[in-house]
C-alpha positions as CSV (number, residue, x, y, z in Angstrom):
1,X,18.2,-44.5,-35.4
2,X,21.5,-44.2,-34.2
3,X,23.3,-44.3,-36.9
4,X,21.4,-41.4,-38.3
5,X,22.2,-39.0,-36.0
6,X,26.1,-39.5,-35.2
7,X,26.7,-37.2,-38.2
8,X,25.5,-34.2,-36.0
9,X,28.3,-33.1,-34.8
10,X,28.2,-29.4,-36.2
11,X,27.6,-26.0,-35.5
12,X,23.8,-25.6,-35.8
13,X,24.2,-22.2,-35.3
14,X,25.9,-21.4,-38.5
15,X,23.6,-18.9,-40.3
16,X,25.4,-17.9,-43.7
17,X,27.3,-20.0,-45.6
18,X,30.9,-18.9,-47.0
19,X,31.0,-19.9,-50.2
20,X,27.9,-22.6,-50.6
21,X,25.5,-22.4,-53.3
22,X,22.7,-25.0,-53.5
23,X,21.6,-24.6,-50.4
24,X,22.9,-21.4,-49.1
25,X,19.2,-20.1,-48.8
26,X,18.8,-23.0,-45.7
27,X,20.0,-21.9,-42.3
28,X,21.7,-25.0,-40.5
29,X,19.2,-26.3,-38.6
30,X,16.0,-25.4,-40.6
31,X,13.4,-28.0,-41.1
32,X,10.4,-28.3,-42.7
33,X,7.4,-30.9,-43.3
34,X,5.2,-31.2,-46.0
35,X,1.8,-32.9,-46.4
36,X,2.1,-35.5,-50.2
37,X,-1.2,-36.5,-50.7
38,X,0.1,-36.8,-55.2
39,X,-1.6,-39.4,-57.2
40,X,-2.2,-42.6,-54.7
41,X,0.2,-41.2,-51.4
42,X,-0.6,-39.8,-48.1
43,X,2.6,-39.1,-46.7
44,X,4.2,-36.9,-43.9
45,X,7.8,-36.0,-45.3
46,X,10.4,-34.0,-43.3
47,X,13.5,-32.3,-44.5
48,X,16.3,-30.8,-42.3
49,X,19.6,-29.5,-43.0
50,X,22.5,-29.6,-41.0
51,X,25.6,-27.7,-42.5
52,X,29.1,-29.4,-42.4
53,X,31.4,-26.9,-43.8
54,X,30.6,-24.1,-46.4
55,X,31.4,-26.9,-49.2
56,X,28.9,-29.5,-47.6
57,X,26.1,-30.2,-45.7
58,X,23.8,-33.2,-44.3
59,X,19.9,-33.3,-45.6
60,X,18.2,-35.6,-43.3
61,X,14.4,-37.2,-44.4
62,X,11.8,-38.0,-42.5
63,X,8.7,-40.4,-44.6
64,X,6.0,-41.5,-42.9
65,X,3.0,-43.0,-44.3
66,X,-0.4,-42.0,-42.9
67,X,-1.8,-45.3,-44.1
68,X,0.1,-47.7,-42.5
69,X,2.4,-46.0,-40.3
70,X,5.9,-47.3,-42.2
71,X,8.6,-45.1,-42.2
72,X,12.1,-44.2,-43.0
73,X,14.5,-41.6,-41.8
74,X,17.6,-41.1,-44.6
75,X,20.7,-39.3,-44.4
76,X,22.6,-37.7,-47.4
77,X,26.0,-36.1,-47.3
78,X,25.6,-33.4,-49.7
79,X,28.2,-31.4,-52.0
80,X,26.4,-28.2,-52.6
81,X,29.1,-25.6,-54.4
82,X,27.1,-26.2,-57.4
83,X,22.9,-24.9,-57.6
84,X,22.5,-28.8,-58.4
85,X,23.3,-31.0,-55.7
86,X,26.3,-33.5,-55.4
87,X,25.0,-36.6,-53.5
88,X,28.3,-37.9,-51.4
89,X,26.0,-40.6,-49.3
90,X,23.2,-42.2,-49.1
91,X,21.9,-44.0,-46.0
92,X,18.7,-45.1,-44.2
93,X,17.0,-47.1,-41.8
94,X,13.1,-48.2,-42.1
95,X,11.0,-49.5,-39.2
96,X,9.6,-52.6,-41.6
97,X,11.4,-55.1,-43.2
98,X,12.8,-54.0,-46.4
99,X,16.5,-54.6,-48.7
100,X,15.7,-51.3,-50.8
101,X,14.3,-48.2,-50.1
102,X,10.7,-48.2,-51.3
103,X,10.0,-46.4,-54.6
104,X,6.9,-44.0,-52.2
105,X,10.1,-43.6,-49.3
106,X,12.8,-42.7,-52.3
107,X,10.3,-39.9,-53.9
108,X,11.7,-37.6,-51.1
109,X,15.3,-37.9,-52.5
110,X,14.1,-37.3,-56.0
111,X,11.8,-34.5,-54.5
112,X,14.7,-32.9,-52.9
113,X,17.1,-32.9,-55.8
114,X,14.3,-31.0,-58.0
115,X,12.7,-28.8,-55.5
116,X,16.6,-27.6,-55.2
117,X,16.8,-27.8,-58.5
118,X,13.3,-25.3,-59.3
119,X,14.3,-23.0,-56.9
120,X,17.3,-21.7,-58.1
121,X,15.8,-21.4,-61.6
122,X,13.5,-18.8,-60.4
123,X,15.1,-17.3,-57.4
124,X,16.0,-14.1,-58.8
125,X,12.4,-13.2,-59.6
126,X,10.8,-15.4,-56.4
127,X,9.0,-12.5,-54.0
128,X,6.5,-11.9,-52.1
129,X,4.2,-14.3,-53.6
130,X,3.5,-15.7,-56.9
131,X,2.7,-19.0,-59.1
132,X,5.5,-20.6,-60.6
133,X,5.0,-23.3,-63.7
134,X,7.0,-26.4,-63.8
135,X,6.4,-28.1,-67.0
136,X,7.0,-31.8,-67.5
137,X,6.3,-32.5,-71.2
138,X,7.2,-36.0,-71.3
139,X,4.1,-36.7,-68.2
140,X,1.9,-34.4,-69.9
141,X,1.4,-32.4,-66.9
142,X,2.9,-28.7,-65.3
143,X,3.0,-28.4,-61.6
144,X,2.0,-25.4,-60.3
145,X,4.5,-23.9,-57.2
146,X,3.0,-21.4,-54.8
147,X,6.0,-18.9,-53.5
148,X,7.0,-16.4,-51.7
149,X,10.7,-15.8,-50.8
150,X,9.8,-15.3,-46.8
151,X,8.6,-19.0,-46.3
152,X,10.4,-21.8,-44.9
153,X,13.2,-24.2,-46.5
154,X,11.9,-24.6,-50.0
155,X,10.5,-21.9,-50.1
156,X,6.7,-22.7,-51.2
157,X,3.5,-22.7,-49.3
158,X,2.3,-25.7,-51.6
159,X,2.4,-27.3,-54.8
160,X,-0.9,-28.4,-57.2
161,X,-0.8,-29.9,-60.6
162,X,-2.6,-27.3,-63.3
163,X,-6.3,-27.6,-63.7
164,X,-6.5,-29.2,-59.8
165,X,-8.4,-27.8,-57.5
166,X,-6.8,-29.1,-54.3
167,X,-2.9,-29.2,-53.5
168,X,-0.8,-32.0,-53.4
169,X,1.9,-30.9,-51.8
170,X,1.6,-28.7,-49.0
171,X,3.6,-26.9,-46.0
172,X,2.7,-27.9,-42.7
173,X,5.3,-27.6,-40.4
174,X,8.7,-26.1,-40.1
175,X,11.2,-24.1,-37.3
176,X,14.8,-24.1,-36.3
177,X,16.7,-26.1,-34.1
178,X,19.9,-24.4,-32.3
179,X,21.7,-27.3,-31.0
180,X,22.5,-31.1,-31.2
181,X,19.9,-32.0,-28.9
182,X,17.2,-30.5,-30.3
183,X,17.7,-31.6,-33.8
184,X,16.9,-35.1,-32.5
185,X,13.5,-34.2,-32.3
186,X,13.5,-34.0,-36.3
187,X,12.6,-37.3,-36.0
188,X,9.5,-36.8,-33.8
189,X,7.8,-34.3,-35.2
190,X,3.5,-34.8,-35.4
191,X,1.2,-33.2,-38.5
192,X,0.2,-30.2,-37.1
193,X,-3.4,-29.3,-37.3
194,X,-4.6,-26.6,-35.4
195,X,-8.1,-26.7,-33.0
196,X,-9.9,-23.7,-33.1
197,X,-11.3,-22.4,-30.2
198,X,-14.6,-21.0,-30.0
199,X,-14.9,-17.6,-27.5
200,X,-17.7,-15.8,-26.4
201,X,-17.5,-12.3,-26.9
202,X,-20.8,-11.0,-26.2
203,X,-19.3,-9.5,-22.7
204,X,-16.5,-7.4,-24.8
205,X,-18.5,-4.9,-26.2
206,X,-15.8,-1.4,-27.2
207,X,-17.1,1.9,-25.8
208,X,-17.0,5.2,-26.9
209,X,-13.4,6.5,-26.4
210,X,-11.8,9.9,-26.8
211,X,-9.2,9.8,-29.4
212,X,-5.9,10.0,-28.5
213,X,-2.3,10.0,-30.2
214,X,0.6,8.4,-28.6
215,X,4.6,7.8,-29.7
216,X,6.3,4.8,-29.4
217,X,9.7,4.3,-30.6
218,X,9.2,7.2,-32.3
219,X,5.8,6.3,-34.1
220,X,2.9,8.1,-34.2
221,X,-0.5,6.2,-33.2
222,X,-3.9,7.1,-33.6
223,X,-5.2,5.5,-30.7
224,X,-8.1,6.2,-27.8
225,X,-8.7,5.2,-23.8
226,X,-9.6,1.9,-24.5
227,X,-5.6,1.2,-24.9
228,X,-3.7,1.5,-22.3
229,X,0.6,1.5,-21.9
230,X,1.4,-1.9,-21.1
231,X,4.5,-1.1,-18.4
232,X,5.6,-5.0,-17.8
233,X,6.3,-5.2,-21.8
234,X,9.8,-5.8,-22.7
235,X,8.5,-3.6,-26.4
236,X,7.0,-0.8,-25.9
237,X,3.5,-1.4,-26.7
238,X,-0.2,-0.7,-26.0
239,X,-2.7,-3.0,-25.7
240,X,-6.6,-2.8,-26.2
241,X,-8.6,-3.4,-23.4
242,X,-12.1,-4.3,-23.7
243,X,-13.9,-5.2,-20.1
244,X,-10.9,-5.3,-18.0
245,X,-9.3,-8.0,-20.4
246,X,-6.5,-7.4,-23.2
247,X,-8.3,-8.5,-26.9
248,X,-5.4,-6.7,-29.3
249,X,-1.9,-4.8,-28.6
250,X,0.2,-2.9,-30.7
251,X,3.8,-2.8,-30.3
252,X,6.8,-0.8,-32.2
253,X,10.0,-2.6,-32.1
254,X,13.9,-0.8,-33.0
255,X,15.7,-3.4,-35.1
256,X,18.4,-2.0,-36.4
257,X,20.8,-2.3,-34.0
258,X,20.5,-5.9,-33.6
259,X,20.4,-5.9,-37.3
260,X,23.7,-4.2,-37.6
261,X,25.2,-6.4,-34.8
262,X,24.3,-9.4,-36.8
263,X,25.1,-8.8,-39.6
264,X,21.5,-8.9,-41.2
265,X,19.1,-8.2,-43.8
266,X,15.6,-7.3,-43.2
267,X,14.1,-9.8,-45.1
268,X,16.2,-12.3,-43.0
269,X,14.6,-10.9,-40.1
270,X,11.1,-11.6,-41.5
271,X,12.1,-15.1,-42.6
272,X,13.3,-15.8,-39.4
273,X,10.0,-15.0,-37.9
274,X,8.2,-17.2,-39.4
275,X,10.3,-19.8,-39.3
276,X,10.3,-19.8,-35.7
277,X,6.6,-18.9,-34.9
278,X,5.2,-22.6,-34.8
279,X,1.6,-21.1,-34.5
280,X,1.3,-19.7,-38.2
281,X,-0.8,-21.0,-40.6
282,X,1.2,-20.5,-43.0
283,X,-1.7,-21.0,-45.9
284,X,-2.9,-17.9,-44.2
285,X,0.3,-15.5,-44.9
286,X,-0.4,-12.2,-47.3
287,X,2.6,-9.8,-47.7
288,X,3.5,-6.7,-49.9
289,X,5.4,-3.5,-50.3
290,X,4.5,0.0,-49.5
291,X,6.9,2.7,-50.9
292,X,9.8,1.2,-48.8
293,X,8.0,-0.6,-46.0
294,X,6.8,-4.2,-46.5
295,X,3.4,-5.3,-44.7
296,X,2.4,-8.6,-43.9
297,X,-0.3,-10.6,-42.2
298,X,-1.3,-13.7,-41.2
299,X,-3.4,-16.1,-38.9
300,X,-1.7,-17.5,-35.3
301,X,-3.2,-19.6,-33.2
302,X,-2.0,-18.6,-29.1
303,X,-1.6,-21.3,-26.4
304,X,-5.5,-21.4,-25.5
305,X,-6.2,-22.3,-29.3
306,X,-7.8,-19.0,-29.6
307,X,-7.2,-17.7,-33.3
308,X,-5.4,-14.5,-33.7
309,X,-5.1,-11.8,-36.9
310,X,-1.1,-10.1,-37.3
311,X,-0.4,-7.2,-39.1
312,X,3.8,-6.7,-39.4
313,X,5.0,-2.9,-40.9
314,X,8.7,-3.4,-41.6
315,X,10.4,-0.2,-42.3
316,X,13.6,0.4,-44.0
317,X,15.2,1.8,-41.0
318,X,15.0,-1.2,-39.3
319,X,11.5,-0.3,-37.3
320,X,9.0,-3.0,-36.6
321,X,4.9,-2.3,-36.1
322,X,2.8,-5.0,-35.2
323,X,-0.6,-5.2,-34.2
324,X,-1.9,-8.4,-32.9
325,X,-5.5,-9.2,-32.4
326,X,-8.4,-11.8,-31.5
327,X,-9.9,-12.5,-34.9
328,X,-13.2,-12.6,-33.5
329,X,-13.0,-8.9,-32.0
330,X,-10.8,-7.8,-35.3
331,X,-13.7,-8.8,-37.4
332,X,-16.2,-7.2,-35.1
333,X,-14.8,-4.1,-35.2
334,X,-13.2,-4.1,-38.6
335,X,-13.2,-0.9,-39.4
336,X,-12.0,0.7,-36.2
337,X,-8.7,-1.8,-36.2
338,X,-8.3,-0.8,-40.0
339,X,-8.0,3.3,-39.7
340,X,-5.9,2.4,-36.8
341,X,-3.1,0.6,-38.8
342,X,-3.9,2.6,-41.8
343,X,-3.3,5.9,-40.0
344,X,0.5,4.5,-39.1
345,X,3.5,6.4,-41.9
346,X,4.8,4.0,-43.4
């Protein structure tokens, strides 16, 4: 595996290419793996990409088989000024025996070069979520690409062939690595599957309350005396308190400084979110726009297990609203948590 990783020798942190173009929508650093269960494979592939220069780039690939454990990692120099990709090198190593490259290992080079490849056809009209049709005539099939613009590396949350019921091809793990060091654990990355936990909530019953309205960062809240200020929080936020224990909070957040001091974009802001949040499911992710604001939600999972509902309002101005929430209390009191976020200007 050495020989792999002697090519990361560059900036990680890197975040916007100067003059790239295949895979200027990748931040250096960004990985991502994907569950291939097409036609006879069960496979765990990985995909990272390191940028060299803003002419060039390394793609590294991680295959694993979930049958019989084979698996090779592959490094590829890339020349991406061009939308389709240049292939400079080509190298791997395997842990079996092998003089070639398995036809079910090289699929992930072939996968790479036309995920790319679909991408940039549509990403002018890729948003916040949609089907896209990939038609190959000459297999008599069409491929079927769920997307939305927010989610990690390429950009889908899975892929089924038309008519299918199940996907194939699905996302299933993906974050950003910052340094050398950390990139090495590209290579170790598990499927991630996530282990509910069941709670008892028969001791969190929500009283009656007087209604009250609070401000924070400058946005109005239609709240009552089961929330409480939360004074250690580095946000300002509020959380819900339901026999003595916290079961939801709701925070507002001033971005646009940071925004400004970076250099950028809302939507990279969102992107980044859920890039690093490794607790999404991402299967789980809704978003769209109202007036200027865009809304999104989605399942988490916190470090008990314990599964979580998250409602994000990102305002133009750079404002962020979020109201987190056990899914087990949400549901119980759906209503209630709905006027709440409902009442919010958007």
């Amino acid at each position: 595996m050495k020989k792999l990783i002697t090519s990361i020798i560059v900036c990680l942190m890197m975040l916007v290419p100067l003059s790239a173009k295949g895979l200027d929508y990748l931040r250096s650093g960004e990985y991502a793996y994907y569950l291939d269960l097409r036609g006879n494979m069960n496979f765990f592939r990985g995909y990272m990409f390191i940028r060299n220069d803003a002419n060039s780039g390394y793609v590294y690939i991680r295959n694993v088989s979930l049958v019989d454990g084979k698996e090779s990692k592959i490094e590829i120099e890339v020349d991406d000024t061009t939308d389709d990709l240049i292939l400079k090198s080509v190298s791997y190593v395997t842990n079996f025996d092998t003089k070639d490259l398995p036809e079910e290992h090289y699929q992930s080079i072939n996968d790479l070069l036309n995920f790319n490849s679909f991408y940039h056809q549509n990403e002018d009209r890729i948003g916040l979520g949609g089907v896209f049709q990939d038609v190959w005539e000459e297999y008599g099939y069409t491929l079927n690409f769920n997307y939305c613009k927010y989610l990690p590396f390429f950009k889908f949350m899975d892929i089924a062939r038309d008519g299918d019921e199940n996907s194939s091809y699905i996302l299933n793990n993906a974050g950003l690595y910052n340094n050398v060091e950390e990139a090495q654990n590209f290579f170790s990355v598990g499927l991630r599957a996530f282990a509910t936990k069941t709670r008892d909530i028969s001791k969190y019953t929500k009283p009656s309350a007087k209604a009250t309205s609070v401000k924070l960062n400058g946005v109005t809240l239609n709240l009552d005396k089961n929330w409480a200020k939360e004074k250690k929080s580095s946000v300002p936020s509020y959380g819900f308190y339901l026999n003595k224990a916290q079961q939801a909070n709701i925070q507002v957040e001033d971005l646009s400084k940071v925004i400004k001091a970076n250099g950028m974009t809302m939507d990279q802001v969102i992107a980044y979110q859920l890039l690093t949040n490794k607790s999404i499911d991402y299967s789980s992710i809704v978003a769209g726009k109202q007036g200027t604001s865009l809304e999104m939600a989605f399942i988490f999972y916190d470090e008990s297990g314990a599964r979580r509902y998250q409602f994000n309002l990102f305002k133009a101005d750079g404002t962020v609203i979020s109201l987190s929430a056990y899914a087990d209390i949400y549901d119980e009191y759906r209503e209630y948590f709905a006027e709440i976020w409902k009442a919010i200007e958007r």
